[in-house]
Every structure is written in structure tokens, then in C-alpha cells.
C-alpha positions in Angstrom: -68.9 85.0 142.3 -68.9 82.5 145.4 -72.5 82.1 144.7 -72.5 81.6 140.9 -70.3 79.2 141.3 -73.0 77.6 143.9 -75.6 78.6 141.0 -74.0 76.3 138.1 -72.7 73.5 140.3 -76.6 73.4 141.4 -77.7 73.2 138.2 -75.1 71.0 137.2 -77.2 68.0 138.7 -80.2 69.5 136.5 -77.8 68.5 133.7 -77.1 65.5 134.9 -80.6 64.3 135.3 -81.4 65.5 131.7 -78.5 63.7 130.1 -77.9 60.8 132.4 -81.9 60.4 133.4 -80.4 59.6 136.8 -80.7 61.6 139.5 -78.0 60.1 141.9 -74.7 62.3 142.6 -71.5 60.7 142.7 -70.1 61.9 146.0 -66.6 60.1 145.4 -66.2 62.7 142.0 -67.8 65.9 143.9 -64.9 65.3 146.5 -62.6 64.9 144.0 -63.3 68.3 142.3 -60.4 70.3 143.1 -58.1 67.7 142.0 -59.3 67.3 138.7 -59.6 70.9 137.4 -58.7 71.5 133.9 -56.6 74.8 132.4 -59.1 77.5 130.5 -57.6 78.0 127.6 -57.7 81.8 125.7 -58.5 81.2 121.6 -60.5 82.9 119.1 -62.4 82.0 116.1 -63.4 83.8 113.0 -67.5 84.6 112.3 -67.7 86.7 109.2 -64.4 88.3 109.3 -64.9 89.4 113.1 -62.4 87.9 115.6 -64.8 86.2 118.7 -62.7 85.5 121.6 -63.5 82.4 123.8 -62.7 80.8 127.2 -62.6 76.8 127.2 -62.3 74.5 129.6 -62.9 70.6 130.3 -63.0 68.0 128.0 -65.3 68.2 125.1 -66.6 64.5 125.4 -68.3 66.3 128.6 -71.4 67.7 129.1 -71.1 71.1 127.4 -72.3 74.9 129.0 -71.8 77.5 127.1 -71.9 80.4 129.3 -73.1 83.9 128.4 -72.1 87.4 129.7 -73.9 90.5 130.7 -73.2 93.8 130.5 -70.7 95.7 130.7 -68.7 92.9 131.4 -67.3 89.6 129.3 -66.1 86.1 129.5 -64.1 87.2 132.5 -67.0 87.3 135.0 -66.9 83.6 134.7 -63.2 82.7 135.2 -63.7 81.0 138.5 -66.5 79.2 137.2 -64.8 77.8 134.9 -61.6 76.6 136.6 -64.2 75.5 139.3 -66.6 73.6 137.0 -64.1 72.3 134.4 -63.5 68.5 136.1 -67.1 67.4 135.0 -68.2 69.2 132.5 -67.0 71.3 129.0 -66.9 74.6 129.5 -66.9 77.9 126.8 -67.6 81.1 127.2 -67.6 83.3 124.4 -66.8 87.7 124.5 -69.7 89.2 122.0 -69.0 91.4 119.4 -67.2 94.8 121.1 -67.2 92.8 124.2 -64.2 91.3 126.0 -61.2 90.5 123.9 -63.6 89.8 120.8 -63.0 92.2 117.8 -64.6 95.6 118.5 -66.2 96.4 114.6 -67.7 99.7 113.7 -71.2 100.1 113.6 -71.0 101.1 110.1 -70.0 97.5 109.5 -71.9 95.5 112.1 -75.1 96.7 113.7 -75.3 96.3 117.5 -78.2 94.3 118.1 -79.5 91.2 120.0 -80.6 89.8 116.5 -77.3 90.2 115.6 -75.5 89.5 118.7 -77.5 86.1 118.6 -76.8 85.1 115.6 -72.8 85.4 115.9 -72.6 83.3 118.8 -75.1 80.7 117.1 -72.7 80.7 114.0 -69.6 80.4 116.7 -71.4 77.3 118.0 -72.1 75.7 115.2 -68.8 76.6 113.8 -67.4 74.8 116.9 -69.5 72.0 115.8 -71.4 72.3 119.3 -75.0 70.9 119.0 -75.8 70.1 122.6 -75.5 72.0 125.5 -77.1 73.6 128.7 -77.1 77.7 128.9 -75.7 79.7 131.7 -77.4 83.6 130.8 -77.1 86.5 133.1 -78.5 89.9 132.2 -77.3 90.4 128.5 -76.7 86.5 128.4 -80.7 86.4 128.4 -81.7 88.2 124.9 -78.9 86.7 123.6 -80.0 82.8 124.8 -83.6 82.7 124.9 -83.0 83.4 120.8 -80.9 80.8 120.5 -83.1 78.7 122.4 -86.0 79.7 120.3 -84.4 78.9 117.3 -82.9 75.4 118.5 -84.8 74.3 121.0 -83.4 70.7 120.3 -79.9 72.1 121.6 -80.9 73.0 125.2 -80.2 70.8 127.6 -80.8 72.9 130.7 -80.8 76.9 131.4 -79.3 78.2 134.7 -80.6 82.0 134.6 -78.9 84.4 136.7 -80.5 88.2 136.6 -81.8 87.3 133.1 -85.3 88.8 132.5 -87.8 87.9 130.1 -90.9 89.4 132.2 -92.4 93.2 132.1 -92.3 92.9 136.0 -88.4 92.6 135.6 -87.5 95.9 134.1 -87.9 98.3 137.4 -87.0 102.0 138.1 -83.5 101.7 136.9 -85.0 101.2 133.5 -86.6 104.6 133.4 -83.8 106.4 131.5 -83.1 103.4 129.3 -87.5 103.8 128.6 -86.8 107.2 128.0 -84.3 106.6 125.2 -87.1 104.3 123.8 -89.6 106.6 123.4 -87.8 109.5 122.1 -83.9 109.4 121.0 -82.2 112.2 121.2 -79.0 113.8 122.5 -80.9 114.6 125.8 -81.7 111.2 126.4 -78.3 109.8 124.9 -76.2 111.6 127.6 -78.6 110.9 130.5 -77.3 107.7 130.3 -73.9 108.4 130.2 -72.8 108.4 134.1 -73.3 103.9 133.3 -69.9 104.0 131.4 -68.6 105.8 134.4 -66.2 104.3 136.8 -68.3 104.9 139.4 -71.5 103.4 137.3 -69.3 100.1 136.2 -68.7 100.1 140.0 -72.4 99.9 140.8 -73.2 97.2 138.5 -71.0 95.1 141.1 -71.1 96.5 144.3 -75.4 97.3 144.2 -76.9 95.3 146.8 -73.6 93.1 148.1 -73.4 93.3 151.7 -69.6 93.8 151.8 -68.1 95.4 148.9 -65.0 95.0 150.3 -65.1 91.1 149.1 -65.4 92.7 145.4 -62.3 92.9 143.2 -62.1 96.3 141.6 -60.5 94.6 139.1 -63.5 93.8 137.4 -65.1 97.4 136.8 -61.5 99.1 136.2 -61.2 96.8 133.1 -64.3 97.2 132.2 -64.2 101.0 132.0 -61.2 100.3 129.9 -63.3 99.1 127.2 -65.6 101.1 127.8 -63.4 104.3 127.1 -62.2 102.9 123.5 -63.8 105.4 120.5 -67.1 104.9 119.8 -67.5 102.4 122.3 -70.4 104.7 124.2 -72.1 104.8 120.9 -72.2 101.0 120.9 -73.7 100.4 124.1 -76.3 103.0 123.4 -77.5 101.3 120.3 -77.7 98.3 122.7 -79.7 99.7 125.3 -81.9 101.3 122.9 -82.4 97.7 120.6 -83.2 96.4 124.3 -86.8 97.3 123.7 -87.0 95.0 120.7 -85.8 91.8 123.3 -89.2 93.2 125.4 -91.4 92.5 122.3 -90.0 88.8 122.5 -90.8 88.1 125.9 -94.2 86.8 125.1 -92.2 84.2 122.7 -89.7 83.2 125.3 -92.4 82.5 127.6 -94.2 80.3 125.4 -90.6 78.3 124.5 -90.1 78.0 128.3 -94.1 76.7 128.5 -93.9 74.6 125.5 -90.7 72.8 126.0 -89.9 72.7 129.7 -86.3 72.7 129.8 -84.5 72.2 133.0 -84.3 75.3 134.6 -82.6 77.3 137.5 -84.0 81.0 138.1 -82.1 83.0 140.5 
């Protein structure tokens, strides 16, 4: 977390420089920053009868990023973020559909796609009348972003991309049962990819690679299993990973956004 909180306030100056055209930093205000911090505030919003729940913070007349989650995780993974980041700029971080504190509809009733997951938080911006803002995407965040990107490129002010692929060379070996599912789905390849909703495979997602786990709150995977564990919740995030191959056909698109109109951008 230390170091997404490094990550945004980084790309904060991109932010800057795109809406100010100035690249000087106010040192007097970066001092200041713990001082000014604003409460995040817990609301929701209805989009076509579904209940999204959202974090806010700052003022609105600030700089806006909205900042979007991964899997299997929500708004939450960016609670320090916010509370950090919330002086300078307006903050809001919505929980998808079956994510978070957001409602959790059947799939009868809402398909679980990236189309679809895209095009509820668009509606939620524009339904929160927000028209300009940078895009903080990490790992899910991505799919769901580079969409809205695509679609209103005029929006974007910056992109800070944390894990968020939109490259082949980005899905490696721990793709292979997800790739698996793609090419043939079946009850054989459903429950290979079981042991992920696992308490010990929530675990991984945050402990993988850090160099002492000990500085990660299990918190964050124990509530996440929660969620995880509701009926037909392992359904849900199988549809996900198997739509995922439909985000890999867009790459080539995202690329050409990214080419075309040059956004600020921070790749970590």
C-alpha cells in the first residue's frame, strides 16, 4: 500500500501538468498534506435498480481520480489512498457489481462481464455528473478503464496503471488454468480454478512476491474470502475469468487509444 500511495502521489504531478500546464510543485502544500486530509465518506447510488457502493473523498472542485479495483478485492484496497491523497485532489472509488459493498445481483439478471462492468461505472460517473478525470486501474481496474477510456477519450486526464495489462506478454504461467477454461469450459476446468477463492489463494494474491508478509494485514484476504463464500459468488467470478479472454481481443484497440491520444501515463 506504502507504495501505491507513492504510485498516485507520483502521478499526481502528471495531473497537474495536464490540467495546470505547469509543471512546478508547490512545496509549501506537499508539506501541508497531513494536515489537510479530508474524511472518505461511504454512499451508494442507484444504476438500473442495482445499489453501487462508493468511497469519496476531497472536494469536488478538485482535480477528480476515480480509482478502480482489481480482483478479488474492492474500494477498500484504496482506503489509505484516499485519506492520503484527499487534501489536493477529489477522490471516488467505486465497488463493481458483486464486488465490495455494491449489490451482489444474480446472473440471471445481470451478466458478469467487462462490457457490462464498464458500462455501470460509466453510467455511475455520468450519473455523478463526472466528466473529467484521471484513472487509477490495477488488474481488474484495467478492462474496466481502457473501455471507458475508449469510449470517452475526452474524459481522461491522466492513467496511473498498476498491474493493469493490455499486452499478450502480460498474461504468464499463472494464466494457464484461466486459458484452459477459454478453450474448453467444463466442470474440469471450472473447479481447477477453485483453490483462487480459497483463503489460502486470496492470501496469495497479497502476499506473492512481498518481501515481508508480515507488513501485510490479513484483514484484507479474510474479508475478501467473505465475499467470496456468499452463494453463487464462485459462479460469478468464473464467468469473469472466463469473459477475460474477450478483454484480450481488445488489446490491439487499447493500444491504439494509448498511441493515438497520448494520455499522461504512469506504468508500474
Amino acid at each position: 500500500m506504502k507504495n501505491l500511495i507513492i504510485l498516485i502521489t507520483t502521478v499526481s504531478l502528471l495531473i497537474s501538468c495536464n490540467n495546470k500546464k505547469d509543471i512546478g510543485v508547490d512545496t509549501k502544500a506537499t508539506t501541508n498534506v497531513s494536515a489537510k486530509m479530508t474524511a472518505t465518506t461511504y454512499k451508494s447510488i442507484l444504476i438500473n435498480e442495482v445499489s453501487i457502493a462508493y468511497r469519496e473523498a476531497g472536494n469536488p472542485k478538485n482535480p477528480t481520480i476515480v480509482l478502480l479495483h482489481g480482483f478479488p478485492a474492492s474500494s477498500h484496497q484504496y482506503r489509505k489512498v484516499l485519506n492520503k491523497l484527499s487534501n489536493e485532489y477529489h477522490l471516488i472509488a467505486p465497488d463493481y457489481n458483486g464486488f465490495g459493498n455494491s449489490d451482489f445481483p444474480d446472473s440471471k439478471s445481470y451478466e458478469y462481464t467487462f462490457d457490462n462492468l464498464a458500462t455501470t461505472i460509466n453510467a455511475f460517473l455520468e450519473k455523478k455528473e463526472i466528466s473529467s478525470y484521471a484513472l487509477m486501474i490495477q488488474d481488474y481496474g484495467a478492462p474496466v478503464g481502457f473501455r471507458i477510456a475508449t469510449a470517452h477519450p475526452e474524459r481522461v486526464t491522466a492513467i496511473i496503471n498498476q498491474n493493469g495489462n493490455a499486452y499478450k506478454e502480460g498474461l504468464g504461467d499463472a494464466w494457464a488454468g484461466i486459458k484452459a477454461l477459454w478453450k474448453n469450459r467444463n466442470k474440469q476446468t471450472e473447479d481447477a480454478l477453485l483453490p483462487a477463492f480459497s483463503l489460502e489463494g486470496l492470501k496469495w494474491q497479497y502476499t506473492h512476491g512481498v518481501r515481508d508478509i508480515k507488513t501485510v494485514n490479513p484483514d484484507n484476504w479474510n474479508l475478501d474470502y467473505l465475499r467470496l463464500s456468499r452463494p453463487n459468488a464462485h459462479k460469478v467470478n468464473i464467468d469473469l475469468f472466463y469473459d477475460y479472454q474477450n478483454n484480450v481481443k481488445l488489446y490491439p484497440k487499447w493500444q491504439q487509444y494509448l498511441r493515438d491520444k497520448q494520455p499522461p501515463l504512469l506504468i508500474v
